[in-house]
SEGU-152314 format. One record per residue: residue in three letters; x, y, z of N, C-alpha, C, O in turn. Coordinates in pm, whole numbers, plus 32768, in hexadecimal, padded with zeros to 4 digits. Last residue first. Example, Ala and Ser with C-alpha at 12.3 -4.5 7.8 and 13.67 -1.06 7.14 Angstrom:
<pts>
ser85057F1F82C485577F9682CA850A80038313853D80728324 ala85277DC7830C84CE7E3E830C85287EB6830C85907EB4834E 
</pts>
This chain:
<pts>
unk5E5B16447CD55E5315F97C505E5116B07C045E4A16C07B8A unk5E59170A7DB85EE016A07D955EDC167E7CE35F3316937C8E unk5D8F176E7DE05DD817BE7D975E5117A37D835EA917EC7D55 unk5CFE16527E2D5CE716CA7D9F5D2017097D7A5D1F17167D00 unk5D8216467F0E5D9015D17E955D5416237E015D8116237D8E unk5CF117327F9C5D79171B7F895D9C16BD7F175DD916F17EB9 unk5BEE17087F955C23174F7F755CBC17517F415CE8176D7ED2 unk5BD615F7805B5BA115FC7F9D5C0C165D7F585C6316397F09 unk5C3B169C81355C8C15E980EF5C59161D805C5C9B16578006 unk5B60171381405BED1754816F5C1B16FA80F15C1D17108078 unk5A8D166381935A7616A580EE5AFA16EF80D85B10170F8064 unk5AEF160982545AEB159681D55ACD15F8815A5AEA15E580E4 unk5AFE169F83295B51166183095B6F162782615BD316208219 unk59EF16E8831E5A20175482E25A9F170382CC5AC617108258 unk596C15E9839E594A15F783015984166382BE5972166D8245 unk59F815E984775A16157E844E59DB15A483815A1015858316 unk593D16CD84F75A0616D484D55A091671847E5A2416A18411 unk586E16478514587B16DC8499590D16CB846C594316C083FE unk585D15AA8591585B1573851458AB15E984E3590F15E8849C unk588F16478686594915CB868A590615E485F15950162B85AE unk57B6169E86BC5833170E868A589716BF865E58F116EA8616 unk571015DB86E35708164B865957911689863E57C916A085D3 unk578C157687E25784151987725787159A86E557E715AD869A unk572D1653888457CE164C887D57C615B487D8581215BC8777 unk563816458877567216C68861571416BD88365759170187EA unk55FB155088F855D3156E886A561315E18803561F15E48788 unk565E15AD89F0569A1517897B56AA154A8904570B156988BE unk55A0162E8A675646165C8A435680160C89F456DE163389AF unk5479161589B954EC15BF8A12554F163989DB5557167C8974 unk53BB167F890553E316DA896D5420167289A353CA165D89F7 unk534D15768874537915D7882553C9166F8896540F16BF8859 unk534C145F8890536314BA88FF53AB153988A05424154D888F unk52D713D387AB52AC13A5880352C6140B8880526D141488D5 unk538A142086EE5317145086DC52CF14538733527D14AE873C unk549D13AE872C547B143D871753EE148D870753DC1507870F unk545012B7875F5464131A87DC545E13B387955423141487C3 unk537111FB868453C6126086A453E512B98709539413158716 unk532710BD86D9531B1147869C53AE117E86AD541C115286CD unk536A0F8B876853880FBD86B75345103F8675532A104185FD unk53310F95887452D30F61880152DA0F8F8755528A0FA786FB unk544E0F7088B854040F2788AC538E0EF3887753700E808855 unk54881076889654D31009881E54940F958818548D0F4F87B3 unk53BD1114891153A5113A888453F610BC883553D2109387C7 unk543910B98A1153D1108189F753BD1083896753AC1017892D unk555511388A00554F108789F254B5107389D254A0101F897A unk5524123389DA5567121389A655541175897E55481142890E unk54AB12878B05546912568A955486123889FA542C122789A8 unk556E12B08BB8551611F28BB254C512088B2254A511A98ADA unk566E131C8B5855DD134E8B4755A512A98B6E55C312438B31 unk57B013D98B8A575D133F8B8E56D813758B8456C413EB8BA0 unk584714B78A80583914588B2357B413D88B10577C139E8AB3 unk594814AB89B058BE14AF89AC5869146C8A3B585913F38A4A unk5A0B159E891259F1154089AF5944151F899958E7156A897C unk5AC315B587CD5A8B160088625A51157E88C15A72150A88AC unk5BBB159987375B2815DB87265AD3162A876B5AA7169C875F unk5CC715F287785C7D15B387B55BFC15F5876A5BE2166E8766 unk5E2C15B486785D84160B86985D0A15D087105CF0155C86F0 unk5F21155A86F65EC61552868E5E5D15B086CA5E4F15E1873A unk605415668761600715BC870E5FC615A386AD5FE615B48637 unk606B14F1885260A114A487FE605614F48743603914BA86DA unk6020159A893D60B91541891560CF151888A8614515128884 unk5F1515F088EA5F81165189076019160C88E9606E1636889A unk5E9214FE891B5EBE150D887B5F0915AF88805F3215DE8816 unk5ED014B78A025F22146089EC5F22148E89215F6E146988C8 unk5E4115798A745ED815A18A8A5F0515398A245F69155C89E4 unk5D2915358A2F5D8315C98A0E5DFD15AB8A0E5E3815BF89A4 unk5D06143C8A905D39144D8A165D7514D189DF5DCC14E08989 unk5D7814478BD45D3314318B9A5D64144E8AFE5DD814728AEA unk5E4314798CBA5E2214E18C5F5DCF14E28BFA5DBE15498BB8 unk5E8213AE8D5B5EC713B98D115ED214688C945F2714A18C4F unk5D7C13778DA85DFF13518E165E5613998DC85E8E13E38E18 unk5C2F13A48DA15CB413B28D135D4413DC8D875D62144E8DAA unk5B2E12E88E095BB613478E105C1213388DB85C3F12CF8D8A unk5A2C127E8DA35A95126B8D5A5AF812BB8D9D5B3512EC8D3E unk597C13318E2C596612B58E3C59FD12638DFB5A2B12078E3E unk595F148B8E9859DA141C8E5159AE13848E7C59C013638EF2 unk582915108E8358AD14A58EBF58EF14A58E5C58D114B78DE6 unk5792165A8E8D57FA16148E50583215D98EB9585F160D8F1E unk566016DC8ECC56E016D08EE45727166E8EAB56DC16108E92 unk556116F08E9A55AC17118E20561916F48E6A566716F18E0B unk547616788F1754B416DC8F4A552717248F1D555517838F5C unk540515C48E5553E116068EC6541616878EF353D816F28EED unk54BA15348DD5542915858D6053EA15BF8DE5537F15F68DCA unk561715718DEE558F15368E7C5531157F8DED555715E28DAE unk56F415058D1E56C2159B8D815631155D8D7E55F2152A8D22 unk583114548D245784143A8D3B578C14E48D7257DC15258DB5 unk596614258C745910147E8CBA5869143F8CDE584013ED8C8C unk596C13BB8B4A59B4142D8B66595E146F8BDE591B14D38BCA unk592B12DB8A87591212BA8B3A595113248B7A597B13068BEA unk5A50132E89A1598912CC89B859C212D68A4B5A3412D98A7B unk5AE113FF88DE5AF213CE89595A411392898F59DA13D48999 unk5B6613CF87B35B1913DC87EF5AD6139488935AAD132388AD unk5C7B145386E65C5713E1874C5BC51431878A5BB614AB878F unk5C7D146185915C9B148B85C75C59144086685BFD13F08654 unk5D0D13FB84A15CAB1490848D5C8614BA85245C7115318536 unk5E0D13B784075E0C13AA848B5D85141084A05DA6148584B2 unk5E4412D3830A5E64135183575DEC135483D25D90130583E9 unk5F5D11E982F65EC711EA82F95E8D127C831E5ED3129B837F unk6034114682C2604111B182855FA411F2826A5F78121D8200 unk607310938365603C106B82B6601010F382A15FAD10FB8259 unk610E1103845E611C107483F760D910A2836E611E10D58315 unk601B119F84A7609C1200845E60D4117883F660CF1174837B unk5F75110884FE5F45116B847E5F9D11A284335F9711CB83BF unk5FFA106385C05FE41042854D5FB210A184ED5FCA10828479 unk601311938679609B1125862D605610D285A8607410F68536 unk5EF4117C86C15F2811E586595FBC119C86245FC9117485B0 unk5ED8105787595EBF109386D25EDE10E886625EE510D085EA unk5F8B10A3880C5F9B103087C15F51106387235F7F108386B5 unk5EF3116B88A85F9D117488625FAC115B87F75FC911A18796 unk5E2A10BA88F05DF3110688785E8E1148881D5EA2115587A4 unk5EB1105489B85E970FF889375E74102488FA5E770FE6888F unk5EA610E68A725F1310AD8A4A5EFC10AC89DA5F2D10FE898D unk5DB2115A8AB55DD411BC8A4C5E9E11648A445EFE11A38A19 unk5D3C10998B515D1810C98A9E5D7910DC8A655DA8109E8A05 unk5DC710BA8C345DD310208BEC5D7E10188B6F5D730FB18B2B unk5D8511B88C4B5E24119B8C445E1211008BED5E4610E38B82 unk5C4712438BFC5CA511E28C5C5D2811BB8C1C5D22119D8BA5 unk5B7912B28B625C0012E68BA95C4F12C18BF25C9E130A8C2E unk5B8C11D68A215B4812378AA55BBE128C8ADF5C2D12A68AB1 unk5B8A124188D05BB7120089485B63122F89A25B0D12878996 unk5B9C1210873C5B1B11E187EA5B7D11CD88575BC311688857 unk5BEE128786395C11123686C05BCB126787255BC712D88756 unk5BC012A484F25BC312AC85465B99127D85C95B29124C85D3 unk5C8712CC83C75C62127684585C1512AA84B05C46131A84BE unk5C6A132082795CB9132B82EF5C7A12CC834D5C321276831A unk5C1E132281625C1F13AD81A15C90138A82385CF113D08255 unk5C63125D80505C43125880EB5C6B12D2813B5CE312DF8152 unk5BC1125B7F4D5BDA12D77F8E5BCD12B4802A5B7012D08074 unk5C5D114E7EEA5BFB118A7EE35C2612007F225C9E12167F32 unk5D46107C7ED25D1310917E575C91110B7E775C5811297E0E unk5D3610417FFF5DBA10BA7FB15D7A10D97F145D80114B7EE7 unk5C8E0F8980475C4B100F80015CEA10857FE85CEE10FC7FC8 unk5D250EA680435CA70EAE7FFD5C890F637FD85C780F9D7F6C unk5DD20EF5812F5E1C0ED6809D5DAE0EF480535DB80F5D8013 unk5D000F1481F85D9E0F8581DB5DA50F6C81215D8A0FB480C1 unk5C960E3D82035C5B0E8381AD5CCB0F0581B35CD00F508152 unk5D8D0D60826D5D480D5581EA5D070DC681AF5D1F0DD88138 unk5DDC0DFC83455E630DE282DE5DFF0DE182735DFE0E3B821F unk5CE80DE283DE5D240E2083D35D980E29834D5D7E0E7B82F5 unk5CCE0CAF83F75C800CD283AF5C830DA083725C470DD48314 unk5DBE0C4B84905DC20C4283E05D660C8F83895D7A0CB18314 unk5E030D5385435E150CE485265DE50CF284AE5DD80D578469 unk5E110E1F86245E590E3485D25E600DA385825ED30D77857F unk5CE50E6A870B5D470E3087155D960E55866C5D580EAB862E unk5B6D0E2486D65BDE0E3E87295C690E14871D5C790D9A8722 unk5AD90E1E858E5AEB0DC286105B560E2586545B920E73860A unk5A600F1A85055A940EBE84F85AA80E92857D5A8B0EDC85DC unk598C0FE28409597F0F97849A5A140F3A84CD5A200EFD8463 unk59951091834E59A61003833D59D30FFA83E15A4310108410 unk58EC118F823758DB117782E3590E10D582E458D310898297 unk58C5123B816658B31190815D58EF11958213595D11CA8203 unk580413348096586B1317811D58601263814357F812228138 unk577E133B7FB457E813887FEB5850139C805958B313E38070 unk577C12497EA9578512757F4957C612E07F6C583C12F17F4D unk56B511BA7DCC56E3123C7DE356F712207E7B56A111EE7EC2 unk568610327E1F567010F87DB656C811407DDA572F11117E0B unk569A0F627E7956B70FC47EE0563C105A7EA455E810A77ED0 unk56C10E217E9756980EBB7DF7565D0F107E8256060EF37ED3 unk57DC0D827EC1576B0DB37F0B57180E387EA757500E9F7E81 unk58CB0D0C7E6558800CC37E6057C00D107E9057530CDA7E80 unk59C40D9A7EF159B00D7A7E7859130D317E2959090D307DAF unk59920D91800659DC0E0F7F9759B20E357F1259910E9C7ED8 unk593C0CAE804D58FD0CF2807759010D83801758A40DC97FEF unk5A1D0C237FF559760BE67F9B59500C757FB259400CBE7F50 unk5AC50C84808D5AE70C6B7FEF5A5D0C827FCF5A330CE67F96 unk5A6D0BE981915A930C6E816A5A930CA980E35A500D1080D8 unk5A870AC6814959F00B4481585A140BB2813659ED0BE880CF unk5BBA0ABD81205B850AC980C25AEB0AEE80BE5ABC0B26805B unk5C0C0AF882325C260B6781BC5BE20B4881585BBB0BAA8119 unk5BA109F982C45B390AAF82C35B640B1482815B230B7C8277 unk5BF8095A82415BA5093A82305B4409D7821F5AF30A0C81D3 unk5D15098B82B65D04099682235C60098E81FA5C4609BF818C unk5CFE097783BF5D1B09E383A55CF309FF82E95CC60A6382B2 unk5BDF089884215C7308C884275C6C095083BC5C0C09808380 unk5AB408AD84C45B1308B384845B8608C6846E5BB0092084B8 unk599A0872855C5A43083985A95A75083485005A6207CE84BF unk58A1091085FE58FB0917855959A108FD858659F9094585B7 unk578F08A0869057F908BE8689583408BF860C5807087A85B0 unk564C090186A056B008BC866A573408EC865B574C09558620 unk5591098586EC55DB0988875C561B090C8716561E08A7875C unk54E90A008625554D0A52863055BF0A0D86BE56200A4A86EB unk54BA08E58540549409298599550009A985CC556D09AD8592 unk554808E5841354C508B38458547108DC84E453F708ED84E7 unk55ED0A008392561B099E84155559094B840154FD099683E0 unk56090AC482FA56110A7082B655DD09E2830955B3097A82D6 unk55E30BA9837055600B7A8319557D0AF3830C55200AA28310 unk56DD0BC483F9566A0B84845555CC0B7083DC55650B3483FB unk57B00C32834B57950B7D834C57040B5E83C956D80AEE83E3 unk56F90D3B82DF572B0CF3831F57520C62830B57120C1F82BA unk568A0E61823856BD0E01822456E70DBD829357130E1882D9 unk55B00F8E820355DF0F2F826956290EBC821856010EB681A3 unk554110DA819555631020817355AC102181EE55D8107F822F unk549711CE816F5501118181DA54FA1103820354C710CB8264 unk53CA121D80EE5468128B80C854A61248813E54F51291817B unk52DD11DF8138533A11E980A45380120D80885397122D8013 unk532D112882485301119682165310117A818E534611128167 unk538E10348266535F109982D652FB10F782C8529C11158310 unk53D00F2681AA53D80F9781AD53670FC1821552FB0F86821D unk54CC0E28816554630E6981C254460EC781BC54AE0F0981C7 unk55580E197FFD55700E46808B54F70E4180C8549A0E51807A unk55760D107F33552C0D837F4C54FF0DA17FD154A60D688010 unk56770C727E5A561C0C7E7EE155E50D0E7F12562F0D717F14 unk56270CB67D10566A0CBB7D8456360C8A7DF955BC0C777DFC unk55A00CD27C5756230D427C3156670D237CB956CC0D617CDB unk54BF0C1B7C4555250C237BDD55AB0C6B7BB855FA0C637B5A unk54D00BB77D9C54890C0C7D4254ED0BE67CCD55540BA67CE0 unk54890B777EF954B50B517E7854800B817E0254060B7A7DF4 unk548F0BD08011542E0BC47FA354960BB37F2454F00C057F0F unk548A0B9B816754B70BDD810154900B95806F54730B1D806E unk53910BDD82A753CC0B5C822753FC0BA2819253A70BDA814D unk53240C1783D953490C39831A539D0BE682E653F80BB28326 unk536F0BFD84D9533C0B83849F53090BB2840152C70B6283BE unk53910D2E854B53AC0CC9854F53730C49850252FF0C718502 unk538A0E3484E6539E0DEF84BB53C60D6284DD54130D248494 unk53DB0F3185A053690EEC858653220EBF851D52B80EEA84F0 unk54B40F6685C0548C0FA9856153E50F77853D53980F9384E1 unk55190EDA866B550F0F4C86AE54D30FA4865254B910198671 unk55090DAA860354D70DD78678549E0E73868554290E91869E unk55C40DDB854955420DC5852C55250DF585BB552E0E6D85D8 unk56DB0E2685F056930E92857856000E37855B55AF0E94855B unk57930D60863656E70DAB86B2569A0DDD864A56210DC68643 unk58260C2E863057AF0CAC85C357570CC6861056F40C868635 unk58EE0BC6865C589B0C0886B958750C58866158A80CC6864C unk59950B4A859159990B07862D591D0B15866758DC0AB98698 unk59A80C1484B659610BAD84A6595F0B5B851E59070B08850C unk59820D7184BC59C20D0D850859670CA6850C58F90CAE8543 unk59670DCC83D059AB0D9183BB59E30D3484725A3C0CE3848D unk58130E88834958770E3683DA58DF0DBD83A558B80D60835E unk58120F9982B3583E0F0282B258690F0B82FA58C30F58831D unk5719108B825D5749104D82B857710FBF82CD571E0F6B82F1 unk56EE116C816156FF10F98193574310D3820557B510FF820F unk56311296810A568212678160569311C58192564511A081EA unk560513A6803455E71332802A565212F280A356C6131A809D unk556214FC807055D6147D809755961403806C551E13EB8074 unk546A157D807354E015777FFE5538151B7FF8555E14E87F8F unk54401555816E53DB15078115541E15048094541714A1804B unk54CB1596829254DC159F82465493156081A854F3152E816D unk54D11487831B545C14D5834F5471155E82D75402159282C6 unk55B613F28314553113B0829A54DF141F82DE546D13F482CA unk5674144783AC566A1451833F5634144982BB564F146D8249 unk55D613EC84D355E1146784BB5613149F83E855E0150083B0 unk55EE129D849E555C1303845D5576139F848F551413E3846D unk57001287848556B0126983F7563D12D183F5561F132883A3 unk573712E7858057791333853C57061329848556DA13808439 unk569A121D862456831276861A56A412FB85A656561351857F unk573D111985C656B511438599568811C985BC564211F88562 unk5841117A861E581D1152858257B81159856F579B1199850A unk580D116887155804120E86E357EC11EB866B579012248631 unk57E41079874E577310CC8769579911588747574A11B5875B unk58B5100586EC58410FDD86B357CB103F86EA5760104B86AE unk5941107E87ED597F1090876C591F10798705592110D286B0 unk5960106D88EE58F910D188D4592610C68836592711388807 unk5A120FFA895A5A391084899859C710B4894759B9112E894E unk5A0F0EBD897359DC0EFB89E059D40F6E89FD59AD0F928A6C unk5B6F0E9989025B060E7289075A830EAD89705AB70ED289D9 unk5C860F4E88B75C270EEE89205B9C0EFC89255B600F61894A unk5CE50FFA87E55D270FAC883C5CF60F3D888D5D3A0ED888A3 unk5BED103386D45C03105387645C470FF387A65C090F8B87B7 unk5B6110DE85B95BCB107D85E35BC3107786955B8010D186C8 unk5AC3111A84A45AB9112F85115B1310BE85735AF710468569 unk5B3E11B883425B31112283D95B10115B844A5B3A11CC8461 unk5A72123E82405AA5124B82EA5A9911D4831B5A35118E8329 unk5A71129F810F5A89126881495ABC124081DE5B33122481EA unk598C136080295A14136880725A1112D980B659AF12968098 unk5947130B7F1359C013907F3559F913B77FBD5A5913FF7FD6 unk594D120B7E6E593312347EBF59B412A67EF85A2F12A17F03 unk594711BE7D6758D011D77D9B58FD11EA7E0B589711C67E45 unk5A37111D7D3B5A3211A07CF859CC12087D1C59D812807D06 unk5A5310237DAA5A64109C7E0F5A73112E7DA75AB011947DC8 unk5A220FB07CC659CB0F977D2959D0100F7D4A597F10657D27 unk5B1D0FB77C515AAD0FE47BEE5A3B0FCE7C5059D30FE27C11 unk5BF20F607CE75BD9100D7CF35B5C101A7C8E5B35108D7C79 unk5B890E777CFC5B960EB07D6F5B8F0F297D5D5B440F707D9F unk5C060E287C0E5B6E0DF57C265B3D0E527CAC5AC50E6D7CB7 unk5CF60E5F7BED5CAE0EA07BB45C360E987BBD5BEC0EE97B86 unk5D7E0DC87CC45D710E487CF35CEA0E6F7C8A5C820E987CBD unk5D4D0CCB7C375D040CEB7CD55CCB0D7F7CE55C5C0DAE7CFD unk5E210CD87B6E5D8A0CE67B8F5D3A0CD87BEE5CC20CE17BD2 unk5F060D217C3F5EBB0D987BF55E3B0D5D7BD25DD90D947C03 unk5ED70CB87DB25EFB0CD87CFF5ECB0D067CC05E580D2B7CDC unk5EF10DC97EA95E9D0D4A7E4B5EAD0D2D7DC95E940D807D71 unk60090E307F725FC20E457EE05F7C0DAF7EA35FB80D4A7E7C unk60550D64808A605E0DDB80375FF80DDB7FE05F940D957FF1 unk600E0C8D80FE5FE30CF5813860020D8280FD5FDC0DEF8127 unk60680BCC805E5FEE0BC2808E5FE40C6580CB5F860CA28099 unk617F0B8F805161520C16800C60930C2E801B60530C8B7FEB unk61F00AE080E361C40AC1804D618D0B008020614F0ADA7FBC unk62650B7E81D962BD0B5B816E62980B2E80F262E50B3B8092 unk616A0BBB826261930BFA81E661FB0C0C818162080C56811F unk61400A7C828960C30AE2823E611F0B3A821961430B2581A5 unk62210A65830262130A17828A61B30A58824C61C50A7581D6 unk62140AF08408626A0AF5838D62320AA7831862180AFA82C1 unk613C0AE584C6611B0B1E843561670B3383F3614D0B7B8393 unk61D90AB38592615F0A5F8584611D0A4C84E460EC09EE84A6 unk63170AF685D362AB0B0785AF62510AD78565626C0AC884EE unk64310A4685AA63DF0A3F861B63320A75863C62E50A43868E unk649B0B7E850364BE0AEA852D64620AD2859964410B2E85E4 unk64720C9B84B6640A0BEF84C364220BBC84F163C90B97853E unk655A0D0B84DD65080D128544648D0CD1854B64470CC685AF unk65F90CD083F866200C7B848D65DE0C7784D365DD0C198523 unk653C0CBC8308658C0CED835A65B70CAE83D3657B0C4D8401 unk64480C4D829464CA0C1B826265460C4282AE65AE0C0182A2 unk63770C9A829D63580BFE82A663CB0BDD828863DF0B6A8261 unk63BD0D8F81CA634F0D54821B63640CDF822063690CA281B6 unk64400E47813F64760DED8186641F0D9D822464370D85829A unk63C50EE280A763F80E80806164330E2180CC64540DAF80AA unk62980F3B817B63200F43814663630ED780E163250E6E80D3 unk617E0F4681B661AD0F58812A624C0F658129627C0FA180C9 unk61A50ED482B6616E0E5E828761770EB381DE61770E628181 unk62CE0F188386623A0F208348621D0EEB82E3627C0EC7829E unk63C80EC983FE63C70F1D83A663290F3E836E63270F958317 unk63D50EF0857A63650EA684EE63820F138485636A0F8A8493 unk642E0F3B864B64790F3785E6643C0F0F855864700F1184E8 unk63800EDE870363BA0F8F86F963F90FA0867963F9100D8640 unk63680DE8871D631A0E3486EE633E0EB786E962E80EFD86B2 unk64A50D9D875064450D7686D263990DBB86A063650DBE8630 unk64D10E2E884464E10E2487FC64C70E18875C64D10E708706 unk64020D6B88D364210DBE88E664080E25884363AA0E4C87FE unk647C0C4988B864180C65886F63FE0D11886E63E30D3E87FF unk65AB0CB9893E659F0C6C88B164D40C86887864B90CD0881A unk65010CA08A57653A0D1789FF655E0D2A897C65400D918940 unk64A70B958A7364360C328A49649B0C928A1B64840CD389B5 unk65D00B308A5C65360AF889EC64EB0B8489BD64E30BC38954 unk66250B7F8B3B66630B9B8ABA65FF0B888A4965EC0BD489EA 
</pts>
């Protein structure tokens, strides 16, 4: 009776912008009533907000990168996705890691052991290039194999600093990494950048059934806070032999893999991107796979997911233009 009662309670979540957040029958018992019964998870007060939208005025677009479970390739498309959009020299492009637990983004951007800078207009991002800032809590860390045992209020308010607090300039695309799963650090920059041009999501799975549960999970939360949905991207889609070109399923998709599951639930699949070993080496020594295997099927299938992902956002621009 319990699981079905909890059941229940999550099917029924009025969502975290309703008036009846943290207040319906279907809280009761939920972990995060009180967060959004005290309105924590709605709208930042107004002076907050106004400090927030005079930040996020600089930047035109905005993409989460999100993913149900951990392990599906999510920090490694974020970096990839950054430098297919900083290859572009017109672009200005930031990259914030918000998962403060497990900050890979130095690492894979090769950046490890950089140190963030203090200035008169701000903290002053890592930069890659000149057209592709970095931010993390791993500048901040002493070594990188320090742990970050925070509670929930501690990493909305980095988050905040990170928003608010970072002289960025001009951006045209702000890229935000985030931890696995539907939690605080999630809820926090949702709310943070409503004041900005948040274009939409987008979701990292593989093709396995015990992904593509929890990635569900996810799109549900996008619909919750009212997040849009740009669109899923399938990591570890396949190995083809650099030998003999044939194609494994290392991952079997039991189920139908992400096609079917954004056929069911009608979002867009970007596209598949299969396995490359050389994917992990390039994260390992903090280049670029795109540059590094310019002929991978990877590489090929990575260009085409950005392109969609950047016709998506100038789509979005468009539209809010001929709104106002």
């Amino acid at each position: 009776a319990a699981a079905l009662q909890l059941s229940l309670s999550v099917a029924e979540c009025p969502g975290t912008s309703s008036a009846q957040a943290g207040r319906a029958a279907a809280c009761q018992g939920c972990p995060n009533q009180r967060l959004c019964a005290g309105g924590a998870a709605a709208a930042p007060d107004p002076g907050e907000a106004a400090e927030l939208r005079e930040w996020l005025r600089a930047v035109k677009h905005a993409v989460l990168v999100l993913s149900g479970k951990g392990g599906v390739g999510k920090s490694t498309f974020s970096a990839i996705l950054a430098h297919g959009l900083a290859a572009d020299e017109a672009k200005q492009v930031a990259l914030l890691d918000i998962d403060i637990c497990g900050p890979s983004i130095p690492k894979m951007m090769g950046l490890e052991g950089e140190q963030v800078h203090q200035s008169g207009s701000g903290w002053s991002p890592v930069y890659v290039e000149e057209n592709l800032g970095v931010m993390s809590v791993g500048f901040l860390l002493s070594s990188p194999d320090d742990a970050v045992i925070w509670r929930g209020p501690k990493k909305n308010g980095l988050i905040k600093q990170f928003l608010r607090d970072v002289d960025w300039g001009e951006i045209d695309y702000l890229i935000v990494d985030t931890p696995p799963g539907t939690s605080d650090e999630h809820l926090s920059v949702v709310q943070y950048l409503s004041a900005a041009h948040l274009d939409g999501a987008v979701i990292i799975t593989t093709p396995q059934e015990v992904s593509l549960q929890d990635v569900r999970k996810e799109i549900n939360f996008c619909h919750k806070v009212k997040l849009p949905v740009i669109g899923v991207v399938e990591n570890m889609s396949g190995f083809i032999c650099p030998k003999c070109k044939n194609e494994s399923q290392i991952f079997p998709p039991t189920t139908g893999g992400a096609e079917k599951m954004c056929q069911n639930l009608n979002v867009s699949l970007l596209g598949k991107v299969p396995l490359d070993p050389q994917i992990g080496k390039s994260c390992d020594k903090g280049q670029s796979f795109l540059a590094e295997a310019p002929e991978s099927p990877a590489t090929l299938s990575y260009k085409s997911i950005i392109q969609r992902i950047q016709e998506y956002c100038d789509q979005h621009q468009f539209q809010e233009e001929k709104i106002i």
